[in-house]
Structures are given as structure tokens and as C-alpha cells.
C-alpha positions as CSV (number, residue, x, y, z in Angstrom):
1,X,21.0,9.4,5.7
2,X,20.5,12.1,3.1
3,X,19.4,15.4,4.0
4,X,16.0,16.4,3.3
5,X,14.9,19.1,1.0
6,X,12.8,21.8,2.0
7,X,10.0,23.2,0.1
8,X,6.8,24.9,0.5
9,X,4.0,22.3,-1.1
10,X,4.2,19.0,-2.1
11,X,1.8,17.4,-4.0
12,X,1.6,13.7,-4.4
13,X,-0.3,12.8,-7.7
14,X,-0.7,14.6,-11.3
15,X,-4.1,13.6,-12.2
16,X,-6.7,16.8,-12.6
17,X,-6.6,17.4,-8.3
18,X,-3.0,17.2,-8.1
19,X,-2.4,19.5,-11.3
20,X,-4.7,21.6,-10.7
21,X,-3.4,22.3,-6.9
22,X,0.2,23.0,-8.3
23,X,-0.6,25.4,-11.0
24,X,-3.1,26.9,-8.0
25,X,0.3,26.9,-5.3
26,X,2.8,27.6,-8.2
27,X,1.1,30.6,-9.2
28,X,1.7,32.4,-5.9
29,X,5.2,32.0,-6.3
30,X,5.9,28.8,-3.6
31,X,8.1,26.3,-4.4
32,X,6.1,23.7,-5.7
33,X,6.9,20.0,-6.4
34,X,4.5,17.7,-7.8
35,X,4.9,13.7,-8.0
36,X,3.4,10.9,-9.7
37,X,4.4,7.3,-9.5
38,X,3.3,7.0,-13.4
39,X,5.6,7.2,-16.1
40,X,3.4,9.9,-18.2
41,X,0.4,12.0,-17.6
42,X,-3.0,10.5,-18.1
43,X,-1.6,7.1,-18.5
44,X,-3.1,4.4,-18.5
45,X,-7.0,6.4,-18.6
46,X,-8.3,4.8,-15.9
47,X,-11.9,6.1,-16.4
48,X,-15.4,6.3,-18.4
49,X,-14.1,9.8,-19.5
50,X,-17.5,11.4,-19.0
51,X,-17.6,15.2,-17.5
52,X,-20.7,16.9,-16.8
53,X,-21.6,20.3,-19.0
54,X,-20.9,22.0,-15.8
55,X,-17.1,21.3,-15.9
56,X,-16.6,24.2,-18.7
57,X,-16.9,27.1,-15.8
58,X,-14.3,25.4,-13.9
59,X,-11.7,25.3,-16.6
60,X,-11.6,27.4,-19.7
61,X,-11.7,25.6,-23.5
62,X,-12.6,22.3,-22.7
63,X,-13.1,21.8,-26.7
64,X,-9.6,20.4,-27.5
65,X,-9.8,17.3,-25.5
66,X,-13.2,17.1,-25.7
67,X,-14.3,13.6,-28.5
68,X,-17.9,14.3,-28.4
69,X,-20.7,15.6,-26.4
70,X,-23.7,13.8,-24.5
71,X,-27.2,15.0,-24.2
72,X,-29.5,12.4,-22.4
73,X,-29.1,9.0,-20.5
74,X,-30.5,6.2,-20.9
75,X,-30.8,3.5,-18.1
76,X,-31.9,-0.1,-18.8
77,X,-33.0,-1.9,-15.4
78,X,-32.8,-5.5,-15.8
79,X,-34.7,-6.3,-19.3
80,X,-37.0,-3.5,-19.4
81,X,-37.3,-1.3,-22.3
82,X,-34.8,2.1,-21.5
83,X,-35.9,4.7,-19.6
84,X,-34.5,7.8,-21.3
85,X,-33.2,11.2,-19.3
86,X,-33.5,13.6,-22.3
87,X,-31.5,16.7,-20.2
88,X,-28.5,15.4,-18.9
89,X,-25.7,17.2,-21.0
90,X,-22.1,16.3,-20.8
91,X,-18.7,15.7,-22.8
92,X,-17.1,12.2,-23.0
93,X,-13.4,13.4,-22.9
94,X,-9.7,12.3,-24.2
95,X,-9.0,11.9,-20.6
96,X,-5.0,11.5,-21.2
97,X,-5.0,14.7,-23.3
98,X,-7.4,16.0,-20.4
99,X,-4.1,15.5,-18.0
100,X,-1.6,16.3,-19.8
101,X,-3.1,19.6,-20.5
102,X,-3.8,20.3,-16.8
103,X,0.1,18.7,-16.3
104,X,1.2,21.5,-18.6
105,X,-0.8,24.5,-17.0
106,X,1.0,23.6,-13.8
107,X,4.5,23.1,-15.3
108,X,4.2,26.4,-17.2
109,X,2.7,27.8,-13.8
110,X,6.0,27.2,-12.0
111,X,5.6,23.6,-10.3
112,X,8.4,21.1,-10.5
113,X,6.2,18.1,-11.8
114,X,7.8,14.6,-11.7
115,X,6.8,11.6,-12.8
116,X,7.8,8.0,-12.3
117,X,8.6,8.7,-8.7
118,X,6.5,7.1,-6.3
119,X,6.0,7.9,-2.5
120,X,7.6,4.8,-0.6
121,X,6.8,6.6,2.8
122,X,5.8,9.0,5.1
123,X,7.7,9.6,8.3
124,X,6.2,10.4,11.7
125,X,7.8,13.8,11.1
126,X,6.4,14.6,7.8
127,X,9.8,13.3,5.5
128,X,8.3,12.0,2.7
129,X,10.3,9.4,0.6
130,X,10.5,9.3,-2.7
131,X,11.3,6.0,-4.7
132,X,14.6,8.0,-6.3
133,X,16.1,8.5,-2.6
134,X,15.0,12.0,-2.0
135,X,13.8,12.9,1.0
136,X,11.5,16.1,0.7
137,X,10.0,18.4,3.8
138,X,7.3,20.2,3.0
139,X,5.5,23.1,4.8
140,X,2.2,21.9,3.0
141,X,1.4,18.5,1.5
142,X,-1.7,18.0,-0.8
143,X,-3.0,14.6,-1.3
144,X,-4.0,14.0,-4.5
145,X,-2.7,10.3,-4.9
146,X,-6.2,7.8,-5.7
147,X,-9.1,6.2,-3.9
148,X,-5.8,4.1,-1.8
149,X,-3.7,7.8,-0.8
150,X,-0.6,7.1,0.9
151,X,-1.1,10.3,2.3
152,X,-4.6,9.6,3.0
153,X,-2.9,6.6,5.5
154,X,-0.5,9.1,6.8
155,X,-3.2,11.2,8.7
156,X,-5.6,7.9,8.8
157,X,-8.2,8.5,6.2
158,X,-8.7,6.0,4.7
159,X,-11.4,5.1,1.7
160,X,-12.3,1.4,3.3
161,X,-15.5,1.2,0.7
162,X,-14.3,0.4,-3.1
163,X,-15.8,-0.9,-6.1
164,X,-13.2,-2.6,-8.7
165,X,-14.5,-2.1,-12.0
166,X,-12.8,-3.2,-15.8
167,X,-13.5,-1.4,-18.7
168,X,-12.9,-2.5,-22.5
169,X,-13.0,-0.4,-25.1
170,X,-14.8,-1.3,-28.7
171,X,-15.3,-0.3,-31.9
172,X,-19.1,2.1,-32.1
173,X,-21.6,0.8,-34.6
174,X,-24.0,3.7,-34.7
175,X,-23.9,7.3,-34.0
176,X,-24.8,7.0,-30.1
177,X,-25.3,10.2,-28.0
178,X,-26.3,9.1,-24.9
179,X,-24.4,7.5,-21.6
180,X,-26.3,4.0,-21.5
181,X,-26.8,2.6,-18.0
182,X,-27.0,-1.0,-17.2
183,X,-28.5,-2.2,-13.6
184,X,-29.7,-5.7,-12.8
185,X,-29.0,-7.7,-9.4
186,X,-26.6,-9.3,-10.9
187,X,-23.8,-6.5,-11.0
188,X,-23.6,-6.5,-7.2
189,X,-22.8,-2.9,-6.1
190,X,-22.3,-1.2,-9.0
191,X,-23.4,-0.8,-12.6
192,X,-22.4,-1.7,-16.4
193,X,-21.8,1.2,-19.2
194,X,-21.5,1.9,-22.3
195,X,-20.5,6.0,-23.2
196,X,-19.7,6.8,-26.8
197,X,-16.4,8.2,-28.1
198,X,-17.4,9.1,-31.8
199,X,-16.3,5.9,-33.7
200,X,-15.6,4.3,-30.3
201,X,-17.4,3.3,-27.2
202,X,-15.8,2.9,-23.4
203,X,-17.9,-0.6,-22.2
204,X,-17.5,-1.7,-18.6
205,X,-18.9,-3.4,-15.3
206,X,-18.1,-2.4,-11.5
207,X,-19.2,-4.4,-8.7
208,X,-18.5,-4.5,-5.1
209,X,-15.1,-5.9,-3.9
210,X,-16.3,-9.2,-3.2
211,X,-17.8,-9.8,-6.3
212,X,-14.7,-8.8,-8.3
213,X,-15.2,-12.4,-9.4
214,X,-18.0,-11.8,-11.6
215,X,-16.4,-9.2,-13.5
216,X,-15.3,-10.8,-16.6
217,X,-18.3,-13.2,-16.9
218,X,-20.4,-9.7,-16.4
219,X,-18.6,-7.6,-18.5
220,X,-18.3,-10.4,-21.5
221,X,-22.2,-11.0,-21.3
222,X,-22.7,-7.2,-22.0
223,X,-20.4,-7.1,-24.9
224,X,-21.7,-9.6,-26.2
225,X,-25.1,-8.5,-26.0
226,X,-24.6,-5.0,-27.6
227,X,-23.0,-6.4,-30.3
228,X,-25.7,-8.8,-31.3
229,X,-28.1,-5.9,-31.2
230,X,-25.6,-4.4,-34.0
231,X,-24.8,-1.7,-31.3
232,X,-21.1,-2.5,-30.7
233,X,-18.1,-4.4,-32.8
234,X,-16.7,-7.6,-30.8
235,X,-13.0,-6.8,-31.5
236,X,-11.6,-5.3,-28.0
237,X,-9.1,-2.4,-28.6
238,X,-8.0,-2.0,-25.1
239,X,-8.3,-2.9,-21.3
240,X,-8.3,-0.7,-18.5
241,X,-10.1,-0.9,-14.9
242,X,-9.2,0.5,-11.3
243,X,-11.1,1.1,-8.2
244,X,-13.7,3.5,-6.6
245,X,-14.3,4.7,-3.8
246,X,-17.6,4.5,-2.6
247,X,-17.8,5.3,1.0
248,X,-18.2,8.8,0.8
249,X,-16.1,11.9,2.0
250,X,-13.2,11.9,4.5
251,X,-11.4,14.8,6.3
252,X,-9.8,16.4,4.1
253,X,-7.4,17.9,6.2
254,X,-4.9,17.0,9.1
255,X,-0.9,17.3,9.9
256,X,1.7,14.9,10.5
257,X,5.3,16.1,11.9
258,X,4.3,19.5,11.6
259,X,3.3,19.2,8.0
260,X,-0.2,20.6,7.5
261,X,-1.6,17.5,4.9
262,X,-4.8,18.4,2.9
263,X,-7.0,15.7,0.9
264,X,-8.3,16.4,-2.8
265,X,-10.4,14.2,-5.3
266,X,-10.9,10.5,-4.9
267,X,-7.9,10.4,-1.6
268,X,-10.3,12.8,-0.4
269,X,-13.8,10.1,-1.3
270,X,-15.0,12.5,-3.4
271,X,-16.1,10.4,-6.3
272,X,-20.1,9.6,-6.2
273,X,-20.3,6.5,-4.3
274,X,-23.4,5.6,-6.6
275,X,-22.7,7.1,-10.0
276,X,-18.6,6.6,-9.7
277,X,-18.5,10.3,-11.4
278,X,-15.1,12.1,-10.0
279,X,-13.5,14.2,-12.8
280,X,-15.7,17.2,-11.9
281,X,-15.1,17.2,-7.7
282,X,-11.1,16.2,-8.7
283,X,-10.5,19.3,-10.4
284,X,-13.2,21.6,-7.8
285,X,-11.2,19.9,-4.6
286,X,-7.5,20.4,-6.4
287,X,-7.9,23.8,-7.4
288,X,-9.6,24.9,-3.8
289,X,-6.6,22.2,-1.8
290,X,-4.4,24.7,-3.5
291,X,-5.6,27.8,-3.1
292,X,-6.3,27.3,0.4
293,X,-2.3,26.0,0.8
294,X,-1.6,29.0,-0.9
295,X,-3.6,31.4,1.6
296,X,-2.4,29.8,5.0
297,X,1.3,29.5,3.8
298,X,0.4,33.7,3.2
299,X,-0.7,34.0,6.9
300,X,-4.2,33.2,6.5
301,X,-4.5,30.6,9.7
302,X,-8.2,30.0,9.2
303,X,-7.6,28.6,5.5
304,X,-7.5,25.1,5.6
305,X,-10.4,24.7,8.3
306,X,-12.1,27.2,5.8
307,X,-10.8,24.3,3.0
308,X,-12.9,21.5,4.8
309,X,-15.9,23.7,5.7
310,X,-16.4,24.5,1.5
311,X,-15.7,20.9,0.7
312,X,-18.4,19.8,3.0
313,X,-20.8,22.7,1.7
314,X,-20.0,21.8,-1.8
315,X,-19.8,18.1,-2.1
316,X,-21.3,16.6,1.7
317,X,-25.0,16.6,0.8
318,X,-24.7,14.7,-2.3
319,X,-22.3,12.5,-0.9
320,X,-24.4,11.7,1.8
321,X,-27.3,10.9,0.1
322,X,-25.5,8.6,-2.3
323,X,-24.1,6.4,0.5
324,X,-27.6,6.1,1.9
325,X,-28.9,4.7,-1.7
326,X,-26.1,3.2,-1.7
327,X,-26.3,0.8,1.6
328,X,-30.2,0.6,0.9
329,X,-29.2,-1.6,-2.5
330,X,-26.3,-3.2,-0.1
331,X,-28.7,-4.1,1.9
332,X,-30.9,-6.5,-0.2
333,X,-27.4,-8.8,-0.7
334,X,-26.5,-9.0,2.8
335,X,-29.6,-10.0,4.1
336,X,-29.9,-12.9,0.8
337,X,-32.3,-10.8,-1.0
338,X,-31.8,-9.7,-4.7
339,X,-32.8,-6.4,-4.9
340,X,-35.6,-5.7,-7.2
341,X,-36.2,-3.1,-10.5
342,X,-37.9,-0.9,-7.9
343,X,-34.9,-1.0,-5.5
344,X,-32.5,-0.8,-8.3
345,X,-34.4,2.7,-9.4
346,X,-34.7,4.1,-6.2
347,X,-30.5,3.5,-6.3
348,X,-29.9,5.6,-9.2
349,X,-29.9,8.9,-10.4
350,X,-31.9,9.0,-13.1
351,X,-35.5,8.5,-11.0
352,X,-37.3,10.6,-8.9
353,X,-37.2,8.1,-6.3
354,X,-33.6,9.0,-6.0
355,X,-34.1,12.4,-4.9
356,X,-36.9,11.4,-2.4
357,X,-36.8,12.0,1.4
């Protein structure tokens, strides 16, 4: 068997977690490898590309891969006329120039970053190996690998709640500068979108697992609507989709083998289990995974319990209360019940009745 190589961090996944981690880890001076199982950063965009306002203090000149900015939300429950969030400001982003910049800050940072190399295991003492035979030891490993982490398995946390969601994307008939929002019983689960990209518009449906089924019929009944209101073209331009996860926030840390293993972004559930959103806590939870890899590879052995203490300070409140609206719609299916408009509002953001007790 080959000889494993020994490094200080490895980082499984280059999406804005993983990137953000290496240049974090890199920048201290460890040996830093970073792997992706995709041939090229930011491909294929796997997302609405929305990033809240709020983004722009976590990383510096956002403008360049920024297509256009958001200022309100509008949410249409069932047929009812909108209900309009006028302050709700954001960015709809090139998400693969989005990567490939944070890709490059890392590279030019110092971190080996690798892509089409996937993670085919992870031994019960910490070998991890890579599709291209290597075998790599690490004194850290940051998993930054999706809502289905291998590494996430290796130190059993696992995201068990997903929604699968499909996305098209369409030519924009009219200046649009909100994020519309599209709840009804029927999109079990989940929720249908369209958010603008200047002459463009990302349109898509997600729905609970075990109504992946409906997706297409969903999705193609929204198209097909917008574009008889005149707001959208019917030509498709491209597919995407992926999943979720939507059962709120793991452990973020662990070991295996002697390899201390920290989660970031969605391998950590860090994505909204209501709203989907994950860019924002991806690139909050990468840069802190790193940072804190950096500080107890330094000595510091309180780091990575100080890691998952700030995670759970920054994210666990929100997370928790999204699960709970979350099961309350959930609920309505499983016991045969449609939920109604009222149940559907109280589920989302947008409404006071969100943010109730």
C-alpha cells in the first residue's frame, strides 16, 4: 500500500467554507491541501445565488461578482395578492465567479487546492483516500464537502433532513428587484422562487424528499404561470438543482484516528432549514473552521471546543427556530391535513408570526 502523506489541514471541498478555511489555515504558514471532487470551481452553481447585504463585512469587494442588488421580498401565499417586505437588502451573485474568487484567495494564500479528486474514504485511523491513490494524514481535517459530508459520516453527523430542489433558469421580462416567494400546500416542504439576475431570472421549486415527484409538474406550472403574466420568457437556458439540508445544526467537531475533524457550512446543517439560505453561514463557519485549526495546531487546546461554542452562539438560535416552523408545516401533511395560508405564514420569514413565541 502507498505511504501516506503528512500534512497539517486538509480540507475536503472548495466551495466558499472550504476556500475560505484554506486561505484562513494557509495564511499561518501550515501545509494546507484543499480537495474537490468537481472538475472547476463554482461549477455547476448549484444555488439561488442570493446573499444577504450583510455578507459585504465578511469579505471585502463583493461588487465584481455581484449581477445585481435586491431591496424587498415579495411572498405570494397560495393566490393572494403579494405581501411585500420593503427592507430586506441583498445581492443576487455570479455564484461560480463567487468561488473561483474565494478558490484564488486561498491558492494565492498558500493552499494546495485540487480539484477533480474526490474522497473515496476515510479510515478508522484518519487516512483519507483520494480518488487519484493518495493517501493523505492530516493533523486537522475541515469538512466542508455538502449537505451529504463524507467527513460528516466519518465522525457520524449526518444531515438525515433534505429537501431536493430543481432550478431553471429564464430569460427576465421586466426590471425585477425583488426575491419573489411562492408558498401553497402544494410545494410540500419547501417553497418556489423566482430572484432576478438583470436580464435573467433563477426560477425553481424544493419540496421534501418524498415529494421529489412533484417537482417538475411544480416547477413547469410556475414557469408557466410567470410567463403568461409577461413576467418571464418560456425558453429555458439552463438546469441545475441539488439538495438541502434542513434538519438543522450538527456538531461541528470530533476526531477520528487521531485526526481532530471540524464541520463547516451545509456538512455542518448550517443552511436555514426554512429559507434554504447558506452562502452567508458557509463562508462565517469556513473562515472561523480555519482559524480555529489554525489556533489549536499553534497550541491553543481550547480552540476547536471554543469553534463549536461560537457556532452555536452565532447560528443555533436561528436554526432552532426554523426547525420548529419547520415541523409545525410538516406537521399538517403527516397527519392528512393541508396546511393553510395562516400556517404557511406563520412558516416563513417574512411575517410576524414567524418571529412569535
Amino acid at each position: 500500500m502507498m505511504e501516506a502523506i503528512d500534512i497539517d489541514v486538509l480540507i475536503v471541498g472548495l466551495g466558499p467554507a472550504g476556500s475560505r478555511a484554506a486561505a484562513e489555515t494557509a495564511r499561518t504558514g501550515l501545509a494546507t491541501l484543499a480537495v474537490d471532487r468537481r472538475q472547476k470551481a463554482g461549477f455547476p452553481v448549484q444555488c439561488a445565488e442570493f446573499v444577504p447585504a450583510i455578507l459585504g463585512q465578511e469579505i471585502d469587494g463583493l461588487a465584481p461578482v455581484t449581477a445585481q442588488s435586491i431591496h424587498a421580498m415579495k411572498t405570494f401565499v397560495e393566490n393572494e395578492s403579494a405581501d411585500i417586505k420593503a427592507d430586506f437588502p441583498g445581492n443576487i451573485i455570479d455564484r461560480a465567479a463567487f468561488d473561483t474568487r474565494l478558490v484564488d484567495d486561498a491558492s494565492t494564500a498558500g493552499a494546495r487546492c485540487r480539484f477533480a479528486t474526490q474522497v473515496v474514504s476515510i479510515d478508522k485511523a484518519g487516512v483519507v483516500h483520494l480518488s487519484d491513490g493518495t493517501l493523505v494524514r492530516a493533523r486537522c481535517m475541515i469538512g466542508a464537502d455538502g449537505p451529504r459530508s463524507r467527513v460528516g459520516r466519518s465522525i457520524r453527523q449526518v444531515n438525515r433532513a433534505l429537501v431536493e430542489t430543481r432550478q431553471i433558469t429564464v430569460p427576465l421580462r421586466m426590471a425585477h428587484d425583488t426575491t419573489d416567494i411562492f408558498l401553497a400546500a402544494d410545494i410540500a416542504g419547501g417553497y418556489g422562487w423566482l430572484f432576478p439576475k438583470n436580464e435573467i431570472a433563477n426560477l425553481g421549486v424544493g419540496v421534501i424528499p418524498e415529494a421529489r415527484h412533484t417537482l417538475k409538474g411544480l416547477l413547469e406550472g410556475l414557469h408557466k404561470m410567470l410567463a403568461a403574466q409577461g413576467n418571464v420568457g418560456l425558453e429555458i437556458l439552463g438546469y441545475t438543482g441539488g439538495a438541502i439540508p434542513v434538519g438543522g445544526m450538527l456538531n461541528p467537531r470530533g476526531e477520528i484516528g487521531g485526526t481532530a475533524v471540524l464541520l463547516a457550512g451545509d456538512a455542518a446543517g448550517l443552511t436555514n432549514p426554512v429559507t434554504g439560505a447558506g452562502i452567508a453561514s458557509a463562508v462565517i463557519s469556513g473562515t472561523l473552521a480555519g482559524q480555529a485549526a489554525a489556533n489549536w495546531l499553534d497550541g491553543d487546546g481550547d480552540a476547536l471546543d471554543d469553534f463549536a461554542a461560537e457556532i452555536d452562539a452565532l447560528f443555533g438560535h436561528a436554526l432552532d427556530r426554523a426547525v420548529r416552523r419547520r415541523t409545525e408545516i410538516l406537521r399538517n401533511y403527516r397527519d392528512g391535513r393541508r396546511p393553510s395560508p395562516d400556517a404557511l405564514r406563520r412558516g416563513w420569514i417574512a411575517y410576524e408570526e414567524y418571529w412569535a413565541a
